[in-house]
N, C-alpha and C positions, 0 to 999 in steps of 0.2 A: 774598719768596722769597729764600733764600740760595744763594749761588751757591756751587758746590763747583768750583772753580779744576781739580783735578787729571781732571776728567768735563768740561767745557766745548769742545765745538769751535766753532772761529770762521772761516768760511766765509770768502773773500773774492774778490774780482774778478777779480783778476789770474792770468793762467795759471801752470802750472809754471815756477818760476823756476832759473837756475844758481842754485848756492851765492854765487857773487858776488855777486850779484843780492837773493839775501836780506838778505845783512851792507849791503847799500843801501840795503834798505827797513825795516831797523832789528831786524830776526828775530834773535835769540842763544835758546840754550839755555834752557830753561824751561818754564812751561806758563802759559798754555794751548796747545790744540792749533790750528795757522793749516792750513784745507782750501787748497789751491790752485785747485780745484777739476778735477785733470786725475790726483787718485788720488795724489798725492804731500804730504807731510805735512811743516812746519817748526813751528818754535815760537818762541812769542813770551810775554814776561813783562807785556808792556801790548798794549792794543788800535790798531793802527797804524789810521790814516784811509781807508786802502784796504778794511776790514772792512767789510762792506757788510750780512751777516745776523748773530744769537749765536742758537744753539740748543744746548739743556741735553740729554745723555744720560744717561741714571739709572744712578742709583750709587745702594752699601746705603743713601746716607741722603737719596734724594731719591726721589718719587714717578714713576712712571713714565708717567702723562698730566698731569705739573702744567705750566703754561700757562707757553710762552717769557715770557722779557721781555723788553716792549716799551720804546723810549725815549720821556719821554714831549713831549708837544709842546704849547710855548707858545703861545698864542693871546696876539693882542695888538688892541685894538681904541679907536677914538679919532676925537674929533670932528674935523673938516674944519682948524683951528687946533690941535690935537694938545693942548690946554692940556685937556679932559677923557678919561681913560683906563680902561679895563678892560684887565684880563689874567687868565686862566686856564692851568692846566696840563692843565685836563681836557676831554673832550668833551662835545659838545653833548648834552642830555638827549632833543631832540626838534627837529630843523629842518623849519618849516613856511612854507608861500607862502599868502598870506591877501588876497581878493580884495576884500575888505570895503571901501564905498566909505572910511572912516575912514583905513583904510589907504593910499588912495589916495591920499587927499585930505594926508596926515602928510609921507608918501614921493615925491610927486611923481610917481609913476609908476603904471602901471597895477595892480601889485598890489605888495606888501609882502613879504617875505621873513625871517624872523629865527630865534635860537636860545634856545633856553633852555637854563641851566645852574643846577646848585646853586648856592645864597646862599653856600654855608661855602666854595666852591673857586675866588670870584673876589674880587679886588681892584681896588675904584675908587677914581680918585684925579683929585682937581681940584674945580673948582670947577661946580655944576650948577643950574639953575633948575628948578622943576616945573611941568609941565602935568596936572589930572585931569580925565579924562572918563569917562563911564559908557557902558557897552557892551549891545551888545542882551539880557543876561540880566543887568542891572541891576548887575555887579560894576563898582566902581572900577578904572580904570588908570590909574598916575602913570609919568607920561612924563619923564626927565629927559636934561634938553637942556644945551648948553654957552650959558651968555649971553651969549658973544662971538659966534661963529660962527653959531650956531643949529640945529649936528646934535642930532639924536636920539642919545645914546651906549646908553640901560639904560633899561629900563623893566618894572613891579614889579605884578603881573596882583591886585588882595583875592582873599584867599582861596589862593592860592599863594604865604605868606610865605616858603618854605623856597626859591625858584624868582629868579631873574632872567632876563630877555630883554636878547638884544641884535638891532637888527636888524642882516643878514649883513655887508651891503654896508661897514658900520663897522670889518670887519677888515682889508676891500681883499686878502681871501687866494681868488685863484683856485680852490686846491684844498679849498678849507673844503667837510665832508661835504654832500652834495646834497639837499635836500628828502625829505621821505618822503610827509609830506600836505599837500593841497592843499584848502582850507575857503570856505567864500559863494563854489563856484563860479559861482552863478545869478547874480553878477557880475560875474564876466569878461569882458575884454575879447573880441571874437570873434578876434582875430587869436591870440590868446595860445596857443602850444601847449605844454604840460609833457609828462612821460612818461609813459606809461600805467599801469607798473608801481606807480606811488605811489598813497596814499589819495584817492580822488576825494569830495568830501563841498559838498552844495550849502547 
């Protein structure tokens, strides 16, 4: 989407400022337009660090429900020794918690967690070992591991060549999106409690 500079307002944190005040936060003459948020309007020729939202208002040559733009956000993900990597710019296709004792048994932990993303929008790099195993509807999964360390970085489901996984906990990102389905819950732990709102699937 092309952005039309002289239709852009650019919201920002900070209250109504003096005039002094602007020429301090780097405001001169120009466009786009900086909201104050307090009904009072300055301008700025670049996006100062205090800009917190951008939303587009339509003009003759922009559509008038075409979707903000968002900035986008690196993902970065990597074995325990940092020597195997994944990075995306894009989000996950589908975050799942997976009870299965396989999972279990891979991750240490009562259940598993991971993402899938498109093959064409991630980059690995390092060096990786494999493990396959076959899963209960008979598809291969090659599991690739760091041979120093021995995290699980990516792993690669037959039959979904276009797909990668990664499990979550490899991006160490708190805010990484939250599960939606939750699968082999007939093996769950009993303590385990997830959110109700998501796929329950035994």
């Amino acid at each position: 989407m092309s952005v039309d500079l002289d239709h852009l307002i650019v919201f920002c944190s900070a209250g109504a400022p003096e005039a002094e005040d602007l020429v301090g936060l780097g405001l001169t003459e120009g466009s786009p337009n900086i909201h104050t948020g307090q009904g009072r309007f300055a301008t700025c020729p670049t996006i100062d660090a205090q800009v917190v939202e951008l939303m587009k208002q339509p003009s003759n040559n922009t559509r008038q429900n075409e979707p903000l733009t968002r900035a986008m956000t690196t993902r970065n993900a990597s074995c325990s020794c940092g020597q195997l990597t994944f990075v995306t710019d894009e989000e996950p296709i589908r975050v799942s918690v997976c009870h299965c004792h396989a999972c279990q048994r891979r991750t240490g932990s009562p259940f598993g967690v991971q993402a899938r993303f498109r093959k064409a929008g991630v980059t690995i790099a390092g060096v990786s070992s494999e493990y396959v195993r076959v899963g209960d509807r008979g598809s291969k999964i090659t599991f690739h591991f760091c041979p120093f360390c021995g995290s699980t970085v990516h792993y690669q489901i037959e039959g979904r060549d276009d797909s990668v996984v990664v499990p979550v906990g490899a991006f160490a990102e708190p805010t990484f999106p939250s599960p939606t389905i939750s699968v082999y819950e007939e093996r769950k732990h009993s303590w385990v409690q997830l959110p109700e709102q998501i796929e329950h699937l035994d």
